[in-house]
N, CA, C and O atoms as a printed pandas DataFrame, in Angstrom:
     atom_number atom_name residue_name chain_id  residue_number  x_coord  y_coord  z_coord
0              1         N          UNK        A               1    0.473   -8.079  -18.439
1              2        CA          UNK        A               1   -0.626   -8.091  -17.482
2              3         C          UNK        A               1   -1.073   -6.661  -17.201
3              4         O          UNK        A               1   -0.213   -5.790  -17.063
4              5         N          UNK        A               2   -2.439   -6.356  -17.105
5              6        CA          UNK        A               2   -2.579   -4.840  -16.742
6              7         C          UNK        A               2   -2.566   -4.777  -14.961
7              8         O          UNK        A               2   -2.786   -5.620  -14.091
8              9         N          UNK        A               3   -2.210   -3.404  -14.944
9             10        CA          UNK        A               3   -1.825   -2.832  -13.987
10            11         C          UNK        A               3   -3.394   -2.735  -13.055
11            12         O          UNK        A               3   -4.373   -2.434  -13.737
12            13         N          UNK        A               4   -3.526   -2.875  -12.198
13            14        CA          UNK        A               4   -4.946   -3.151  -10.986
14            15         C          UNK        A               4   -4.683   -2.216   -9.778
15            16         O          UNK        A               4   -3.922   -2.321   -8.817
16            17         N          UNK        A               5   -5.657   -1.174  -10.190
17            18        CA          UNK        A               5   -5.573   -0.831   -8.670
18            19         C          UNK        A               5   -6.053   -1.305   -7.572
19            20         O          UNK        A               5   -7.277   -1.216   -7.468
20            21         N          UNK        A               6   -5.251   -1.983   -6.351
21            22        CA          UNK        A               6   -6.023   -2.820   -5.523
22            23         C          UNK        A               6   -6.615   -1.681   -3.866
23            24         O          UNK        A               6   -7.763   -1.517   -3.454
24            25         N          UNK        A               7   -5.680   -1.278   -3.466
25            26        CA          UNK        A               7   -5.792   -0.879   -2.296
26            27         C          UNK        A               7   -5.763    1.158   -2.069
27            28         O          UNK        A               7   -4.806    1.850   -2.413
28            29         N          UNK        A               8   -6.901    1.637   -1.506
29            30        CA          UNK        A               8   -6.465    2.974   -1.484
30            31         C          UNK        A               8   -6.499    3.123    0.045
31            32         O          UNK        A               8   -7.320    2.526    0.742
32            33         N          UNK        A               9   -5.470    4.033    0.572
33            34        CA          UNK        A               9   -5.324    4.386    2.512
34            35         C          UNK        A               9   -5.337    5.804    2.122
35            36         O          UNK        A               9   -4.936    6.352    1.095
36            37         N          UNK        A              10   -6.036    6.388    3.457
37            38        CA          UNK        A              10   -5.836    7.714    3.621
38            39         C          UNK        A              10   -5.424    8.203    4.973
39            40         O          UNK        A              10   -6.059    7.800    5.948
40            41         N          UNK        A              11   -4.538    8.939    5.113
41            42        CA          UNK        A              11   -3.833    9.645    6.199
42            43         C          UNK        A              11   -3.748   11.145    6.594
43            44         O          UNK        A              11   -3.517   11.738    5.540
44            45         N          UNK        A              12   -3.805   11.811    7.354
45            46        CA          UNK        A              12   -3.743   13.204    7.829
46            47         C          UNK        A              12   -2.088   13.209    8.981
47            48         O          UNK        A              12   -1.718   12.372    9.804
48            49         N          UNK        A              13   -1.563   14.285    8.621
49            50        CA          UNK        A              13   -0.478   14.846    9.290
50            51         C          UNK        A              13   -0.218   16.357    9.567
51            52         O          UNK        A              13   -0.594   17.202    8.754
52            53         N          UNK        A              14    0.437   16.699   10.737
53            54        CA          UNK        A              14    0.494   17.883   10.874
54            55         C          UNK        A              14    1.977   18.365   11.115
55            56         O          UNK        A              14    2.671   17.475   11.606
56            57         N          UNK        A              15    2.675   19.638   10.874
57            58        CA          UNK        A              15    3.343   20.118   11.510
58            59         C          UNK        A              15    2.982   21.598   12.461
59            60         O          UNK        A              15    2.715   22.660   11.899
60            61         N          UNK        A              16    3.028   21.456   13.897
61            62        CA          UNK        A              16    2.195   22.306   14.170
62            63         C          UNK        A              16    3.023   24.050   14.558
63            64         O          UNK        A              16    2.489   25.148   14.713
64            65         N          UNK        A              17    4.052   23.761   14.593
65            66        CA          UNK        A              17    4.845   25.075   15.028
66            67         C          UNK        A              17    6.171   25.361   13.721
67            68         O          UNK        A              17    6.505   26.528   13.516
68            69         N          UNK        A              18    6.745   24.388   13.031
69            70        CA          UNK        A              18    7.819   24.273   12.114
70            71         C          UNK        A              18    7.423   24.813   10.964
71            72         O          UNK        A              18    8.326   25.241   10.245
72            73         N          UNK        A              19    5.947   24.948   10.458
73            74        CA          UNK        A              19    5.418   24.785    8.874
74            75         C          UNK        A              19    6.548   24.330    7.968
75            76         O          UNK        A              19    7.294   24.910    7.178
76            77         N          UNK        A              20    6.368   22.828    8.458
77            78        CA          UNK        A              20    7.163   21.611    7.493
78            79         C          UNK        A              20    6.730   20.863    6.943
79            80         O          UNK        A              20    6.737   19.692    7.324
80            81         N          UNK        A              21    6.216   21.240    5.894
81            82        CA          UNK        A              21    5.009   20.356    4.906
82            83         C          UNK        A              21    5.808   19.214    4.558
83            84         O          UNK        A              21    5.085   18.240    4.345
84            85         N          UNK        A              22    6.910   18.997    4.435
85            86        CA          UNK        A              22    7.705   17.628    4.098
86            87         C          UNK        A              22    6.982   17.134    5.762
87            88         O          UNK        A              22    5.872   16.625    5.916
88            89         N          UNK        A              23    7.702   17.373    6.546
89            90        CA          UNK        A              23    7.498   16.530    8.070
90            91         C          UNK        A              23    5.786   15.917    7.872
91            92         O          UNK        A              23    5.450   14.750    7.668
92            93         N          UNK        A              24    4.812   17.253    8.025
93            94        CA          UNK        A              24    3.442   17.114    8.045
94            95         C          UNK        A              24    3.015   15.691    7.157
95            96         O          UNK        A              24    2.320   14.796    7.639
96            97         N          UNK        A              25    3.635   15.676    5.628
97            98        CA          UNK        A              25    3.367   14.461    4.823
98            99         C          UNK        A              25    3.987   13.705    5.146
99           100         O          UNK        A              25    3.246   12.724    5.212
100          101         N          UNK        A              26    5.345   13.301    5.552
101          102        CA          UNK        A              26    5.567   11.828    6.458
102          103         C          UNK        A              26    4.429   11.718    7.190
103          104         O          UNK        A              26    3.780   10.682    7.044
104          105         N          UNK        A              27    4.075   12.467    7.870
105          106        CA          UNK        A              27    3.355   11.778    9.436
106          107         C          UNK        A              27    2.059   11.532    8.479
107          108         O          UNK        A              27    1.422   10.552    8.866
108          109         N          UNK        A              28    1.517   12.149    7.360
109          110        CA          UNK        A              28    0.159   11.711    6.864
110          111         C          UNK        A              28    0.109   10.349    6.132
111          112         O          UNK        A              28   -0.952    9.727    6.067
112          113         N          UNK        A              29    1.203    9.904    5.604
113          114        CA          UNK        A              29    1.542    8.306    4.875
114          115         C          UNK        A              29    1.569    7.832    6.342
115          116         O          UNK        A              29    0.515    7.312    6.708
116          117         N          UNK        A              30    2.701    7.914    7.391
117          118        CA          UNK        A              30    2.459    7.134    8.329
118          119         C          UNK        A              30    0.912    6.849    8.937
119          120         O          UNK        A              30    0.268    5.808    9.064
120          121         N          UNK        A              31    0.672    7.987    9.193
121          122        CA          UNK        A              31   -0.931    7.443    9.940
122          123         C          UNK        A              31   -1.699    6.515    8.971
123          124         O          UNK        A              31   -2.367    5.604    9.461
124          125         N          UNK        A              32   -1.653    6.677    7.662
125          126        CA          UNK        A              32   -2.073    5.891    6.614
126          127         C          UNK        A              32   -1.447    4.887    6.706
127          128         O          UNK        A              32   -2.179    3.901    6.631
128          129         N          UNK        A              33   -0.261    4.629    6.854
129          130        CA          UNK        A              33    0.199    2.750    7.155
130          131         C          UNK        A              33    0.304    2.312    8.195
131          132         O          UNK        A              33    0.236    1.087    8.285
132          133         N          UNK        A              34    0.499    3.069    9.345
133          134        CA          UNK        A              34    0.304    2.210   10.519
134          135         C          UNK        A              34   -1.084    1.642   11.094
135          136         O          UNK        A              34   -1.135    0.712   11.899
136          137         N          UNK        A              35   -1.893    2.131   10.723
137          138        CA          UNK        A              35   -2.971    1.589   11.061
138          139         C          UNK        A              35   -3.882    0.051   10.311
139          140         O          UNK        A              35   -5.070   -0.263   10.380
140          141         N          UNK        A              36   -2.885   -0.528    9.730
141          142        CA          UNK        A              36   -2.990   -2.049    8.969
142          143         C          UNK        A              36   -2.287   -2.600    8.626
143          144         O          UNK        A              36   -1.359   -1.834    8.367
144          145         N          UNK        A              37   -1.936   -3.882    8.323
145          146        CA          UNK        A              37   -1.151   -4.533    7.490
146          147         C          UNK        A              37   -1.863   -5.722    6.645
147          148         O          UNK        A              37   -2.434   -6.751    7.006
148          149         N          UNK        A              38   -1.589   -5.146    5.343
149          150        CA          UNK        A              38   -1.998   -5.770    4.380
150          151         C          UNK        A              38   -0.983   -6.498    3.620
151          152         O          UNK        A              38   -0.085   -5.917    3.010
152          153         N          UNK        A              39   -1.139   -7.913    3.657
153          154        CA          UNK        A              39    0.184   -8.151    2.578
154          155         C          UNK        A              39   -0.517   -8.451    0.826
155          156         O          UNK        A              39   -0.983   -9.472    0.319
156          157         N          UNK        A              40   -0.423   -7.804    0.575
157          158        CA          UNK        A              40   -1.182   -7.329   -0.572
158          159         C          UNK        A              40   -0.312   -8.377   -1.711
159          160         O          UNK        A              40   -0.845   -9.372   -2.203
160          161         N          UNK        A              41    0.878   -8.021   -1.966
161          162        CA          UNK        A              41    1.824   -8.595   -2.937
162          163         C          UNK        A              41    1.415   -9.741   -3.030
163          164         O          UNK        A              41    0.852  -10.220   -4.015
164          165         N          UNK        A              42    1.821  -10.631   -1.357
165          166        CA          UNK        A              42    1.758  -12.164   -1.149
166          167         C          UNK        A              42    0.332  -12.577   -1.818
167          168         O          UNK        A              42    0.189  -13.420   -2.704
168          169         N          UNK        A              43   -0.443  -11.991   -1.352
169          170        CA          UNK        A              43   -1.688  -12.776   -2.177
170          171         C          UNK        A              43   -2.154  -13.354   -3.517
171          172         O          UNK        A              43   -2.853  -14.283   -3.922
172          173         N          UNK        A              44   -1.029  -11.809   -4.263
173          174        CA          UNK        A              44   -0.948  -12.527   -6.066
174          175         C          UNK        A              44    0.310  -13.106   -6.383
175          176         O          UNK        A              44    0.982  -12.987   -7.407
176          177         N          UNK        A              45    0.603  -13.997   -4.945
177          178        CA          UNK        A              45    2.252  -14.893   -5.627
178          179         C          UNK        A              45    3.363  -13.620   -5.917
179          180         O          UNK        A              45    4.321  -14.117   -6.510
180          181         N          UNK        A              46    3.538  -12.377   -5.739
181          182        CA          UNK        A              46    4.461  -11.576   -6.210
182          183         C          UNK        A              46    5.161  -10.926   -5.190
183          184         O          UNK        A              46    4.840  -10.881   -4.003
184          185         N          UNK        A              47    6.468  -10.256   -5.905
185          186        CA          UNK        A              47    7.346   -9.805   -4.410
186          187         C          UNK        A              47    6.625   -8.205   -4.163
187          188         O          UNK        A              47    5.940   -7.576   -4.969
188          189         N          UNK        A              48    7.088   -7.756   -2.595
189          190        CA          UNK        A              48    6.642   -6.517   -2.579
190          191         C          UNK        A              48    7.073   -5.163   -3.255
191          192         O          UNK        A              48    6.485   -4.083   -3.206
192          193         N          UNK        A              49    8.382   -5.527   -3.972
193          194        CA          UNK        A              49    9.064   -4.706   -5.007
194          195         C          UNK        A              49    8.212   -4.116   -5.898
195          196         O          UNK        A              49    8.088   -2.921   -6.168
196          197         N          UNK        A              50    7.448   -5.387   -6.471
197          198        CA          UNK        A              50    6.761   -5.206   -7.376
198          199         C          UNK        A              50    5.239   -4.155   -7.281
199          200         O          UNK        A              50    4.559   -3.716   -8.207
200          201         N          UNK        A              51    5.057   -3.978   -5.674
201          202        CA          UNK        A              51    3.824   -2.482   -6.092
202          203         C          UNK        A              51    4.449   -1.533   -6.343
203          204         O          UNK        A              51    5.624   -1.205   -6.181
204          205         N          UNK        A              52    3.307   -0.946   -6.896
205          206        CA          UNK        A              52    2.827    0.354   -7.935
206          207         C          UNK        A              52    2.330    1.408   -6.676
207          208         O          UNK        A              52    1.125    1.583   -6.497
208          209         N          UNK        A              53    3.278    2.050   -5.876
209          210        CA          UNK        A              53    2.511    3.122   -4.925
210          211         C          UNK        A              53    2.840    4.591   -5.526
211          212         O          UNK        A              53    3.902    5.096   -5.891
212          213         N          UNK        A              54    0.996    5.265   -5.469
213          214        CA          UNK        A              54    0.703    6.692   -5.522
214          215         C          UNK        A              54    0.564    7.074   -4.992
215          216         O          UNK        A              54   -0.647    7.292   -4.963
216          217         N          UNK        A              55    1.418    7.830   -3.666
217          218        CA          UNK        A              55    1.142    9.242   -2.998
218          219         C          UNK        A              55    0.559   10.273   -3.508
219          220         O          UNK        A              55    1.209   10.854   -4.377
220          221         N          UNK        A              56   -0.409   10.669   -3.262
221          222        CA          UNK        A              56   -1.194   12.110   -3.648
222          223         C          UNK        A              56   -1.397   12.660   -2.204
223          224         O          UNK        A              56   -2.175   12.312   -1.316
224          225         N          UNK        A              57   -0.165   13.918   -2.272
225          226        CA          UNK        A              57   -0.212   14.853   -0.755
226          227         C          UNK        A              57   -0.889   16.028   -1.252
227          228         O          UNK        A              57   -0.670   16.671   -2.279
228          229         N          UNK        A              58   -1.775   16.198   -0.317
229          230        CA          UNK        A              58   -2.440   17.916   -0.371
230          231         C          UNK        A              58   -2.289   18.592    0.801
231          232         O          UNK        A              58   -2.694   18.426    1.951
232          233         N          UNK        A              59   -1.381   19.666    0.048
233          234        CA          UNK        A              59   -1.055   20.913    1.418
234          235         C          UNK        A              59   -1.129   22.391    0.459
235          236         O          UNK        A              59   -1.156   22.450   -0.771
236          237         N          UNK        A              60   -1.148   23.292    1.228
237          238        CA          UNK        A              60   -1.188   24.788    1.030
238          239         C          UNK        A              60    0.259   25.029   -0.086
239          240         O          UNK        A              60    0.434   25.785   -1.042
240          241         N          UNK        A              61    0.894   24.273    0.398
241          242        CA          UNK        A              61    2.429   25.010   -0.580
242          243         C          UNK        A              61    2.731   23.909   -0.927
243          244         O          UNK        A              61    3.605   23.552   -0.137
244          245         N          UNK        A              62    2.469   22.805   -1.933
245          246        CA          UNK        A              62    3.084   21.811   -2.518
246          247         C          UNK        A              62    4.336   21.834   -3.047
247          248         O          UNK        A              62    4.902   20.744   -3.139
248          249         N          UNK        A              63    4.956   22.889   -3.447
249          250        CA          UNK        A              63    6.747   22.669   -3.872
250          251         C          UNK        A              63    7.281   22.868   -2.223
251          252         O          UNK        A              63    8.471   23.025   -1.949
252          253         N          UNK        A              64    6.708   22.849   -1.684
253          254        CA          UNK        A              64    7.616   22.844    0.103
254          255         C          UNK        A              64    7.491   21.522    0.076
255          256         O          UNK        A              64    7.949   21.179    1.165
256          257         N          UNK        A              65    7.080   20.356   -0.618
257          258        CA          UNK        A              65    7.018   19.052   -0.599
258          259         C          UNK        A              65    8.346   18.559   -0.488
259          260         O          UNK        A              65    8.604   18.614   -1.690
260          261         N          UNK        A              66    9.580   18.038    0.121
261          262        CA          UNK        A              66   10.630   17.177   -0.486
262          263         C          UNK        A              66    9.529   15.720   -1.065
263          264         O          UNK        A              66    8.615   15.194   -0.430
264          265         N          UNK        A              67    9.894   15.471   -2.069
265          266        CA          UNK        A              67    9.102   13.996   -2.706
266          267         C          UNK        A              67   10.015   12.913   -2.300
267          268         O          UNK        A              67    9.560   11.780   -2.136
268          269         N          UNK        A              68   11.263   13.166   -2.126
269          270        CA          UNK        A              68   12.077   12.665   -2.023
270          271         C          UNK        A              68   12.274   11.706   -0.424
271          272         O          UNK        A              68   12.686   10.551   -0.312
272          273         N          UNK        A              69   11.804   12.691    0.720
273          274        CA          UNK        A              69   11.850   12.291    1.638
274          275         C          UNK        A              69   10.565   11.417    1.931
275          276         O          UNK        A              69   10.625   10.315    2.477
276          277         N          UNK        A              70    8.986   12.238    1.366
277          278        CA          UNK        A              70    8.442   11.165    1.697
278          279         C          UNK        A              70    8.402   10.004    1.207
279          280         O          UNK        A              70    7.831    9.100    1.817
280          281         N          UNK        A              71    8.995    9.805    0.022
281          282        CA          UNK        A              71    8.782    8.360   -1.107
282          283         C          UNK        A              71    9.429    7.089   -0.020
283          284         O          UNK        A              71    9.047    5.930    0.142
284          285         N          UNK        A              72   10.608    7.897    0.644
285          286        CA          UNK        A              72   11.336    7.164    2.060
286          287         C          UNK        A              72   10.757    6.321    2.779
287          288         O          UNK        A              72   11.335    5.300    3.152
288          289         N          UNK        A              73    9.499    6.607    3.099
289          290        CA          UNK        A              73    8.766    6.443    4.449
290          291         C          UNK        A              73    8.257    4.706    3.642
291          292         O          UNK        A              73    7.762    3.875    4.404
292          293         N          UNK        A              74    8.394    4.433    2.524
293          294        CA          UNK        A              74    8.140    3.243    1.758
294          295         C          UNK        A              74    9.128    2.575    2.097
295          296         O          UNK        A              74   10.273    3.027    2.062
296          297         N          UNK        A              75    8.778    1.206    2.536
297          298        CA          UNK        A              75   10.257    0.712    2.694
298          299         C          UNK        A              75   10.262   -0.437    1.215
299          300         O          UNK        A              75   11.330   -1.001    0.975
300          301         N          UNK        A              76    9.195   -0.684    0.406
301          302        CA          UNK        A              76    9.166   -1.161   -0.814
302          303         C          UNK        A              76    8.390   -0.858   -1.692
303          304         O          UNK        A              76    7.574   -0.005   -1.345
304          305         N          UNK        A              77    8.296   -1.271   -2.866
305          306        CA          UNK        A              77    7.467   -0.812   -4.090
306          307         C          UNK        A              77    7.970    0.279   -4.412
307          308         O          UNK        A              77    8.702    1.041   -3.779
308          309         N          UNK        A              78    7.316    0.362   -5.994
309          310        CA          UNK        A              78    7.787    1.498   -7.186
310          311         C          UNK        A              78    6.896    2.956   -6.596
311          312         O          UNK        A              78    5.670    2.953   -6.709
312          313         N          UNK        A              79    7.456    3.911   -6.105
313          314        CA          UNK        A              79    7.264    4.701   -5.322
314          315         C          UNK        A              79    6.870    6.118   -5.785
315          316         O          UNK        A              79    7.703    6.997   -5.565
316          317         N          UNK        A              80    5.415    6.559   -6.555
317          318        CA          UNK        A              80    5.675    7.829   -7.032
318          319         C          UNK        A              80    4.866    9.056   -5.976
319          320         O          UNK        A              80    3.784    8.701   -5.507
320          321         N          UNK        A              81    5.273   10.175   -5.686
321          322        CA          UNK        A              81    4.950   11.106   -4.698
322          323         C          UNK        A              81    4.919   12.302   -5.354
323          324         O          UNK        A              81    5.945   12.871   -5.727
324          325         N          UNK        A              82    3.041   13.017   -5.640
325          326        CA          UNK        A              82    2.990   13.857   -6.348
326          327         C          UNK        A              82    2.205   14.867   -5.151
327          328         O          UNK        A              82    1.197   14.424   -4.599
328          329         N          UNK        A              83    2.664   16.060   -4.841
329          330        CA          UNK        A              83    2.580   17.111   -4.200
330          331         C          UNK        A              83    1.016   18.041   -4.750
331          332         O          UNK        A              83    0.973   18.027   -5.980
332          333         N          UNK        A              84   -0.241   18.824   -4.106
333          334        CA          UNK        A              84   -1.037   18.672   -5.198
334          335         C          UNK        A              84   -1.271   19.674   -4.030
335          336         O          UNK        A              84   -0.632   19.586   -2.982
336          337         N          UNK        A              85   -2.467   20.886   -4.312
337          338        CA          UNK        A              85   -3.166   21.987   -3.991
338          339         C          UNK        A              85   -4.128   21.273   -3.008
339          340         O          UNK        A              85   -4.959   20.506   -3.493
340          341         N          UNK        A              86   -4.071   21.531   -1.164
341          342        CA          UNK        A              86   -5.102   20.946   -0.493
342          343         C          UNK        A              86   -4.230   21.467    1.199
343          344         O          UNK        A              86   -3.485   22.355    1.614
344          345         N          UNK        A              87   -4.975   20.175    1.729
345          346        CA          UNK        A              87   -4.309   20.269    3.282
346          347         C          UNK        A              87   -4.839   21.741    4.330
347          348         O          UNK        A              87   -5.926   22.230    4.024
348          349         N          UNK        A              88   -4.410   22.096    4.981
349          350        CA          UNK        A              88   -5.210   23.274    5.463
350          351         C          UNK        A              88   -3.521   24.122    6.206
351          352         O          UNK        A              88   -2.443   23.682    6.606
352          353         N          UNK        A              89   -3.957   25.080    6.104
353          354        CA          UNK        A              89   -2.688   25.846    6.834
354          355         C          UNK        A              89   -3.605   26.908    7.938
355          356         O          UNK        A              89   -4.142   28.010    7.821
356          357         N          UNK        A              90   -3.436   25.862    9.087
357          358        CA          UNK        A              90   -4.387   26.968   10.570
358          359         C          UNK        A              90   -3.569   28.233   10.412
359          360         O          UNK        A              90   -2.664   28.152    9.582
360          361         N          UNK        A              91   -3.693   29.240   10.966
361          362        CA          UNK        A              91   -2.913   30.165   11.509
362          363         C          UNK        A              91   -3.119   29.833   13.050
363          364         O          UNK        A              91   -4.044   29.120   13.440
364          365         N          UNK        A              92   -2.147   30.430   13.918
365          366        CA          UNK        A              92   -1.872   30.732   15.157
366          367         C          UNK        A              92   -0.997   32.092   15.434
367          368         O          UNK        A              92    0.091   32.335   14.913
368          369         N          UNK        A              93   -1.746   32.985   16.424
369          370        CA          UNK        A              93   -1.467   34.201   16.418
370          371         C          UNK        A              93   -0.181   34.437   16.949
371          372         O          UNK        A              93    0.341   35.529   16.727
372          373         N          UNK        A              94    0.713   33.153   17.951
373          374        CA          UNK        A              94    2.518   33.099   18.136
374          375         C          UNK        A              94    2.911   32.935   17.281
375          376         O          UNK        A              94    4.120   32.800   17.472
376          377         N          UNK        A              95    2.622   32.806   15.999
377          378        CA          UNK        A              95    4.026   32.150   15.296
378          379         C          UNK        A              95    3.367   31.680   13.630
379          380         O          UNK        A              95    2.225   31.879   13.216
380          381         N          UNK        A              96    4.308   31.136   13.041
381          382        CA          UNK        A              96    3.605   30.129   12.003
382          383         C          UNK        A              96    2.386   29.694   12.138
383          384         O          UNK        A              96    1.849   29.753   13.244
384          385         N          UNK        A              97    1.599   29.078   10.827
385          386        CA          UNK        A              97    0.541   28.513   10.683
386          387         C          UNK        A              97    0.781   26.697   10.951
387          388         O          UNK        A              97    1.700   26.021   10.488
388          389         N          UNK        A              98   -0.070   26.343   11.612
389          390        CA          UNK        A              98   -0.617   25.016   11.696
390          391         C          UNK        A              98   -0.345   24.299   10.498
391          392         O          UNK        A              98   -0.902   24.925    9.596
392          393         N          UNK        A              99    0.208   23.342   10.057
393          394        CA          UNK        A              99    0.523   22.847    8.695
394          395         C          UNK        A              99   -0.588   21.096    8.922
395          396         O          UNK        A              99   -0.434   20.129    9.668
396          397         N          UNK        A             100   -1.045   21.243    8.459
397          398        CA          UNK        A             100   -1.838   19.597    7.915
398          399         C          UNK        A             100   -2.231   19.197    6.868
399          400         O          UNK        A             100   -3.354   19.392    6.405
400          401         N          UNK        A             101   -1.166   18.463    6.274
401          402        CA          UNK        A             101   -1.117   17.710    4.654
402          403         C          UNK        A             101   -2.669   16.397    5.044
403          404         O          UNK        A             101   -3.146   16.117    6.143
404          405         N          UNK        A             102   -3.001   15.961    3.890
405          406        CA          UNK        A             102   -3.590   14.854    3.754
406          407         C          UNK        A             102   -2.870   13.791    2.606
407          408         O          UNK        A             102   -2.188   14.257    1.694
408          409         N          UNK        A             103   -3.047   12.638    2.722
409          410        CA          UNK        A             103   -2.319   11.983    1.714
410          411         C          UNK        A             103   -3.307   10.552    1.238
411          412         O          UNK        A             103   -3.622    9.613    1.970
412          413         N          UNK        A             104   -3.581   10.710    0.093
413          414        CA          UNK        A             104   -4.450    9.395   -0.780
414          415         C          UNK        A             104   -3.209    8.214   -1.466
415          416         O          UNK        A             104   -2.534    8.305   -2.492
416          417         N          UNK        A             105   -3.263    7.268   -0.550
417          418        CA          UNK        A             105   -2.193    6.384   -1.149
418          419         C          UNK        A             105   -3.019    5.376   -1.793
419          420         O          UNK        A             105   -4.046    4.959   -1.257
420          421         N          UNK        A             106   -2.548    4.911   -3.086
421          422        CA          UNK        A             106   -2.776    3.848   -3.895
422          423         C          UNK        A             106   -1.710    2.897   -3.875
423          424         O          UNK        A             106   -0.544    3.148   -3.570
424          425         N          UNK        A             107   -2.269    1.572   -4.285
425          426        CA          UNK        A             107   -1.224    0.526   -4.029
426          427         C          UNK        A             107   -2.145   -0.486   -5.446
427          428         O          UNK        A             107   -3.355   -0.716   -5.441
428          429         N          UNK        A             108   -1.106   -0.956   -6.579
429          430        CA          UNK        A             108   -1.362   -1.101   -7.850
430          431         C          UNK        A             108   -0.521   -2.499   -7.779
431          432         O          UNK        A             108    0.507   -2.594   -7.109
432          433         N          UNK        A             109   -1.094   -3.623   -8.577
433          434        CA          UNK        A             109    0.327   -4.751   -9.077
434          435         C          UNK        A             109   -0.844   -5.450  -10.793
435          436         O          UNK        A             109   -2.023   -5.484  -11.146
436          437         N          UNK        A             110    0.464   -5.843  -11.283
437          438        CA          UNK        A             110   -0.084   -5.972  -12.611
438          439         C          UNK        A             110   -0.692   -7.492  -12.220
439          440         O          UNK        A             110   -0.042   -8.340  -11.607
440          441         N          UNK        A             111   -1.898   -7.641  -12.640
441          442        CA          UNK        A             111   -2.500   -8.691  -12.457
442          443         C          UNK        A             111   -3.707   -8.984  -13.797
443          444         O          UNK        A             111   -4.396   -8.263  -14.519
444          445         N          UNK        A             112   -3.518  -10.264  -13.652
445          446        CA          UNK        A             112   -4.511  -11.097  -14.915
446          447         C          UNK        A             112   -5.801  -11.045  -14.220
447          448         O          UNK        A             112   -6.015  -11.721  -13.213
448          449         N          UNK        A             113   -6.877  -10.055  -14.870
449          450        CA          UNK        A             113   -8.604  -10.555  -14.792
450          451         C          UNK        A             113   -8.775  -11.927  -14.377
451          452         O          UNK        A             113   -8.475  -12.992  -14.916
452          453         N          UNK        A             114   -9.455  -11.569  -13.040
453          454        CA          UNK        A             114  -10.197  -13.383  -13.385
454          455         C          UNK        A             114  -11.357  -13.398  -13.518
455          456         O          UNK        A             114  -12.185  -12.525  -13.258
456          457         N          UNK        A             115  -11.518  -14.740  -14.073
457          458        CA          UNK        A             115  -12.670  -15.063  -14.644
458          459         C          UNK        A             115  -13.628  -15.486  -14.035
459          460         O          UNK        A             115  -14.667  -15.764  -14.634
């Protein structure tokens, strides 16, 4: 069956005093999933194991990404988290810069064309 992209969410996160671009991208998937629930799987008869999710995070320093931690914030589906050139880094004249990732999530399941 080919693979369908069904669903794209977008989210914004910040870390505002830590510059914790891992933290900042949790909170940008979260704002991206808490704000719906879609049961996406159930609709094509399939389990939720079975999505296909693409994290695409954009921040200032993408290897400050753990992928690891945000892939977490999934509590199912095949989980890939790719770190990418974006997000904004404020400055503030106390301390560290303002950290705010953005994150483009895709949500994929292999499904038959209909006719």
């Amino acid at each position: 069956m080919p693979v369908k992209r069904l669903l794209t969410e977008f989210g914004m996160g910040s870390s505002l005093r830590r510059e914790d671009y891992t933290e900042a991208a949790i909170r940008a998937c979260k704002d991206a999933l808490w704000h719906n629930s879609i049961n996406l799987a159930e609709l094509f008869g399939q389990d939720k194991a079975n999505m296909i999710i693409t994290v695409e995070v954009g921040v200032a320093k993408p290897d400050k990404v753990d992928i690891t931690k945000v892939a977490a914030v999934f509590p199912y589906g095949q989980v890939t988290v790719t770190p990418t050139m974006g997000g904004l880094n404020a400055p503030r004249p106390d301390g560290p810069p303002t950290v705010m990732a953005n994150v483009a999530i895709s949500v994929a399941l292999n499904v038959e064309a209909q006719s």
